[in-house]
C-alpha positions in Angstrom: 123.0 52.5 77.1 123.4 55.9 75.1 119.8 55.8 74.3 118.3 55.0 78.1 120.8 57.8 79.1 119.4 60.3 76.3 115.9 59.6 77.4 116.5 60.3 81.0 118.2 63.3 80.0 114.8 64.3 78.2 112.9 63.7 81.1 114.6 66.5 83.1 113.6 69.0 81.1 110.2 68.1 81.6 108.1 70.0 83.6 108.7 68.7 87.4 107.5 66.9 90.5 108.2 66.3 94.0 107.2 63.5 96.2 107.4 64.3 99.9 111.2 63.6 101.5 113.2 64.4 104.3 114.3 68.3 104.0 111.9 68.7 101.4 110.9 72.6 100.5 107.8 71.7 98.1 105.6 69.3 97.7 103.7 68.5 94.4 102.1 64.8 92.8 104.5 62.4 91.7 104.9 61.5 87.7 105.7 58.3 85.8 107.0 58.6 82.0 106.8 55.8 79.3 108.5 57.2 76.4 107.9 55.9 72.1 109.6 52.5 71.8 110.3 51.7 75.2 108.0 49.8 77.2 109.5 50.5 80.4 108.2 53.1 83.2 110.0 55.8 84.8 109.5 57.8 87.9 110.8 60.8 88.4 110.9 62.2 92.1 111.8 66.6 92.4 112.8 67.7 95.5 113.3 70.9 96.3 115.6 71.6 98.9 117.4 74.0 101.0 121.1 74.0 100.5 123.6 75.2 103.0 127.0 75.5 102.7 129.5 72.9 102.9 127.7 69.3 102.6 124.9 68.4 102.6 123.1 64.6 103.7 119.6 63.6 102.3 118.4 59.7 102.9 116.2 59.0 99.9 113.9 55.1 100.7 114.5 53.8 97.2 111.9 51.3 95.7 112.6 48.0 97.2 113.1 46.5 94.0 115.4 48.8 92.2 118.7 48.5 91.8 121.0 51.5 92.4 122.7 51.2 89.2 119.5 51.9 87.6 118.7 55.1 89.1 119.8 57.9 87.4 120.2 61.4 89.6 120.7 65.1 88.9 121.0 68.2 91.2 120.5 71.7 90.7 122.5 74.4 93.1 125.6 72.3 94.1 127.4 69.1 93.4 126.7 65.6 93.6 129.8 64.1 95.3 128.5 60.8 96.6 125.7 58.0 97.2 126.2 55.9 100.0 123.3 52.9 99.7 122.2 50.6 102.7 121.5 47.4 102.7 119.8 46.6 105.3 116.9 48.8 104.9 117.2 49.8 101.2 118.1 53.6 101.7 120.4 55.9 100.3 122.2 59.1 101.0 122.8 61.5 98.6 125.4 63.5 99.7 125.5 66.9 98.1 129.0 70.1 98.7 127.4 73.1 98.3 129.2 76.5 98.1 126.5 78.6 99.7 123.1 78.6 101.1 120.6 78.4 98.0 117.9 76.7 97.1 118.3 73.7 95.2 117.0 70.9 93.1 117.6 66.7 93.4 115.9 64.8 90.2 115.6 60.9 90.9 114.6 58.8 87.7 114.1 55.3 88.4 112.0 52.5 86.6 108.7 50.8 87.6 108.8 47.3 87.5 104.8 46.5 88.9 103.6 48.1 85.6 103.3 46.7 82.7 102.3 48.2 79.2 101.4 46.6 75.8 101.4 48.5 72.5 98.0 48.2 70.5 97.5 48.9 66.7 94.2 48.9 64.9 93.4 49.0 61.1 90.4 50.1 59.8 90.2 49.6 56.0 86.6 51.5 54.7 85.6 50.4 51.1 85.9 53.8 49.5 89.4 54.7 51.0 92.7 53.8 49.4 94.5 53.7 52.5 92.8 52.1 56.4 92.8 54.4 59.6 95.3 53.3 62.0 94.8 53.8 66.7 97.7 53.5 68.3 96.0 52.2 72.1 98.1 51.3 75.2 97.1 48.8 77.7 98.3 49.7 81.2 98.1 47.5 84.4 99.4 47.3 87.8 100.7 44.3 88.7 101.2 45.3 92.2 98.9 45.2 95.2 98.9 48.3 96.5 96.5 51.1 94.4 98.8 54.2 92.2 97.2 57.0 93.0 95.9 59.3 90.6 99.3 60.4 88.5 100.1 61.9 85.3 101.6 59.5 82.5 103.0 61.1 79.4 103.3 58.6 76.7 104.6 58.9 73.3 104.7 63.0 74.3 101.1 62.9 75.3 99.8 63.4 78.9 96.9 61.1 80.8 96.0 61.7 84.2 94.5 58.7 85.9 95.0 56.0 88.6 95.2 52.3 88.7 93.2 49.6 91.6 95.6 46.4 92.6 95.7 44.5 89.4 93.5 46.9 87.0 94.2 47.5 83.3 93.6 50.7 81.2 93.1 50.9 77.7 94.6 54.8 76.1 94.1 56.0 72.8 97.3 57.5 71.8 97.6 58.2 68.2 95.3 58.2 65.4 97.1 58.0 61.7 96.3 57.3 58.1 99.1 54.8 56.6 100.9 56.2 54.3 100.5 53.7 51.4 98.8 50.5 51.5 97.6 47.5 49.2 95.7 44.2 49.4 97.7 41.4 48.3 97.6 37.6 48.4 100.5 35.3 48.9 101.6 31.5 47.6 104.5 30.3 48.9 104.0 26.8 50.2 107.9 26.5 51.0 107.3 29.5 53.6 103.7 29.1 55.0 104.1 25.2 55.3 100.5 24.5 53.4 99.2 25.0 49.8 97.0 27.3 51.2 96.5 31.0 49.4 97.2 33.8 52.0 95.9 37.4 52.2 98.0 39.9 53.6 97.6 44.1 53.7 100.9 45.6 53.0 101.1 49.0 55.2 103.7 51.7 55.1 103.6 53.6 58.4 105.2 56.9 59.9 107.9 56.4 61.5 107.3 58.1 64.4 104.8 55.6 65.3 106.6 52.6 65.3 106.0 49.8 68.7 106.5 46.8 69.0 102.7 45.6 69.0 99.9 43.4 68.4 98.1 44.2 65.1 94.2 44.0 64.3 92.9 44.4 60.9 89.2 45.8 60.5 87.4 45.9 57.2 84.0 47.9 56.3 81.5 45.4 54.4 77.4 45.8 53.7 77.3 43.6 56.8 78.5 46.6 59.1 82.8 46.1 60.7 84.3 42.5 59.8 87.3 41.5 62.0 89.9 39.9 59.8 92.6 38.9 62.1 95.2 39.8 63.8 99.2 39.6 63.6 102.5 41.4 65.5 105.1 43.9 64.6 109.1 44.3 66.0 108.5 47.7 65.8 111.5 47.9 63.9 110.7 49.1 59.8 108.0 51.6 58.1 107.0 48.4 56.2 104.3 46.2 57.5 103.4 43.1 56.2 100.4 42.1 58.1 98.9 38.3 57.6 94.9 39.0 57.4 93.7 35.5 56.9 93.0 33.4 53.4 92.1 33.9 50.0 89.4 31.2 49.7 88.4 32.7 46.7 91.9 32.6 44.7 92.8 29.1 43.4 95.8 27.4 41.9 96.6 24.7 40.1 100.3 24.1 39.9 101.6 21.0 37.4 104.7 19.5 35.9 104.4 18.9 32.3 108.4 17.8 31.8 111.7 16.7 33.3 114.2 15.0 31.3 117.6 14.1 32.3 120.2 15.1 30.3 124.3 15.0 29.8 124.5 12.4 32.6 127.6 11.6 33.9 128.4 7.9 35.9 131.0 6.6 38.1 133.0 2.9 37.6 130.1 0.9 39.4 127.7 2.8 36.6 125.8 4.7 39.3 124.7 8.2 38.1 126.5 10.8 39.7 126.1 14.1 37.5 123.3 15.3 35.2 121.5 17.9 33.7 117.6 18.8 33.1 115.3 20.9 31.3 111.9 21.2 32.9 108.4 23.1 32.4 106.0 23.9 34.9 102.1 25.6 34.5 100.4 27.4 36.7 96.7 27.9 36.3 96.0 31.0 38.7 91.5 31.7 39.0 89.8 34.5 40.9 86.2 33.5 41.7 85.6 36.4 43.7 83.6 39.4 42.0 86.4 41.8 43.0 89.7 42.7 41.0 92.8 40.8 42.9 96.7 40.7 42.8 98.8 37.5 43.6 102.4 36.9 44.2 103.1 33.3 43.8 106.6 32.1 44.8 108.5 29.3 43.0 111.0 27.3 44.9 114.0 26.1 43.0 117.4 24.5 43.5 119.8 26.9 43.2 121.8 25.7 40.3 119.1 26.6 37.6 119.1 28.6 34.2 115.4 30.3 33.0 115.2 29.3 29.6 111.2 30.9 28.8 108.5 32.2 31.2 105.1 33.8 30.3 105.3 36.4 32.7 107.6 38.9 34.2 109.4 37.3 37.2 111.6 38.6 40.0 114.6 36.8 42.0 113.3 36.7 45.3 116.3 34.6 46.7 119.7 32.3 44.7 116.7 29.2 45.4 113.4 31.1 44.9 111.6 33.6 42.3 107.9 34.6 42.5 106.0 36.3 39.6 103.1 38.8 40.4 99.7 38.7 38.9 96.5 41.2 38.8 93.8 39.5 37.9 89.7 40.0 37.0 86.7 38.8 38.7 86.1 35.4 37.5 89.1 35.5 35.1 91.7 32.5 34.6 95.7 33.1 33.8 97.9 30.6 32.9 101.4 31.1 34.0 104.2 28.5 32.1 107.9 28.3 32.8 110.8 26.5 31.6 114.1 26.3 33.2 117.4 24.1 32.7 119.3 22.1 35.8 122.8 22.4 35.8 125.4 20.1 37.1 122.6 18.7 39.4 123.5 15.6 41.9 119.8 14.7 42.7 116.1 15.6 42.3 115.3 18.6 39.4 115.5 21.7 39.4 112.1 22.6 39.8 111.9 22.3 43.7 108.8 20.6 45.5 107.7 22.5 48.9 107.9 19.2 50.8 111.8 19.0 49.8 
């Protein structure tokens, strides 16, 4: 509620409007806000008015569907004592005490429900650059049947005059941005994704200032000409974006047990085995075939009651069930990855967990 109220509060001190009322002293075009992060639309009505002193009764036709409690309303040259709303035909009074005859100002802010926006980002990732080009674009349509004539939208602090036909959709470029850091990465972690498969992702780190929720393409330069590489979505909520691009076809991996023996077993009376523990070694064989240098994170899933006794390679603790190791490997080159842990105290199955578990 504090932020809606903060934003409203912004808009006022934007430059103003006025849409022709009852009593009105000026007349100028109408505008409709969208502010960064929110996807709703305001309008904000100006009227300038002649005060007089002692009270003063303006009728203001409110959108038929708006609710009052969603308009907010500010006046200039006296005080705001009272809204009466009818029912029956949707108006309202706005009953304002002046203490002499001036000229004032009544500010209505309301939202726009017939118009609907969607956040757009686009990556463009050219060979030579460390980093892709990121367009922020905005689709805008009217999902009502009656035209909006041409208006000014300021969105994300930018201005765009335009208007919109029953059922029409614009598409506005808003931004353009480098990404602050960036790397191509592929992904195992057959627990997570639900296949064996090897997936390519582009890690991003973004302004924060230019955070939506949004859809996300990824574009990628090639010999061919512009390769579209998919697409994902974003909460709009971190400077971190993990963006799944597609599939490393050309990343393999072989991943085998080579040992698990049961040790220190423990039975019940009826002989049934009830407590144990294990030591267990697993190998990886990890190939790029593509002629290009790549990095790998591949994700082990294990049960949580597990010791590391040796591993071949560095390895980090993704979760108390779950570590992954990272690997940078040549064109055409082959690394073998091994690793041994213990099972403690285990009741069932081994340590080393399978993704069908």
């Amino acid at each position: 509620m504090k932020k809606v109220l903060l934003v409203l509060i912004i808009i006022l001190f934007i430059s103003g409007s006025a849409l022709a009322q009852d009593l009105i002293v000026e007349k100028n075009p109408e505008e409709i806000f969208i502010f960064a992060g929110d996807s709703s639309f305001y309008q904000k009505e100006t009227w300038v008015v002649e005060l007089q002193p002692g009270e003063n009764i303006y009728s203001w036709e409110k959108p038929f569907s708006v609710q009052e409690e969603e308009v907010f309303i500010q006046v200039e040259g006296g005080e705001l004592v009272s809204l009466i709303s009818d029912s029956s035909n949707e108006s309202t009074k706005i009953i304002i005490v002046a203490e002499e005859q001036t000229k004032g100002k009544i500010y209505l802010i309301f939202p726009l429900l017939y118009l609907d926006l969607n956040y757009l980002y686009q990556y463009f990732w050219e060979p030579d650059k460390n980093v892709p080009a990121g367009t922020l674009l905005v689709d805008i349509t009217n999902e009502g049947q009656e035209p909006i004539p041409e208006s000014h939208f300021i969105i994300s602090g930018k201005e765009f005059i335009f208007g919109l036909k029953p059922y029409e959709t614009k598409r506005l470029v808003v931004d353009e941005f480098q990404a602050v850091r960036a790397e191509k990465i592929s992904r195992y972690n057959p627990l997570s994704y639900g296949d064996t498969d090897v997936h390519f992702f582009w890690d991003l780190f973004v302004s924060g200032d230019i955070l939506f929720p949004a859809k996300i393409e990824c574009f990628e330069g090639s010999t061919s000409g512009v390769v579209f590489l998919g697409e994902s979505y974003t909460l709009g909520e971190s400077s971190e974006l993990e963006i799944k691009v597609g599939k490393s076809n050309d990343i393999t991996i072989e991943e085998k047990i080579e040992k698990q023996d049961k040790l220190n077993q423990v039975y019940n009376r009826e002989g049934k085995e009830v407590l144990y523990d294990t030591q267990e070694k697993k190998v990886y064989k990890v190939a790029n075939r593509s002629p290009e240098r790549k990095k790998i994170e591949v994700f082990v899933p294990l049960q949580e009651s597990y010791e590391l006794i040796s591993h071949s390679v560095p390895l980090s603790r993704v979760e108390s069930n779950q570590i992954s190791f990272v690997l940078e490997i040549e064109p055409q080159e082959e690394v073998e990855v091994v690793l041994e842990v213990a099972g403690k105290n285990l009741t069932s199955g081994f340590a080393f967990r399978s993704w069908q578990y």
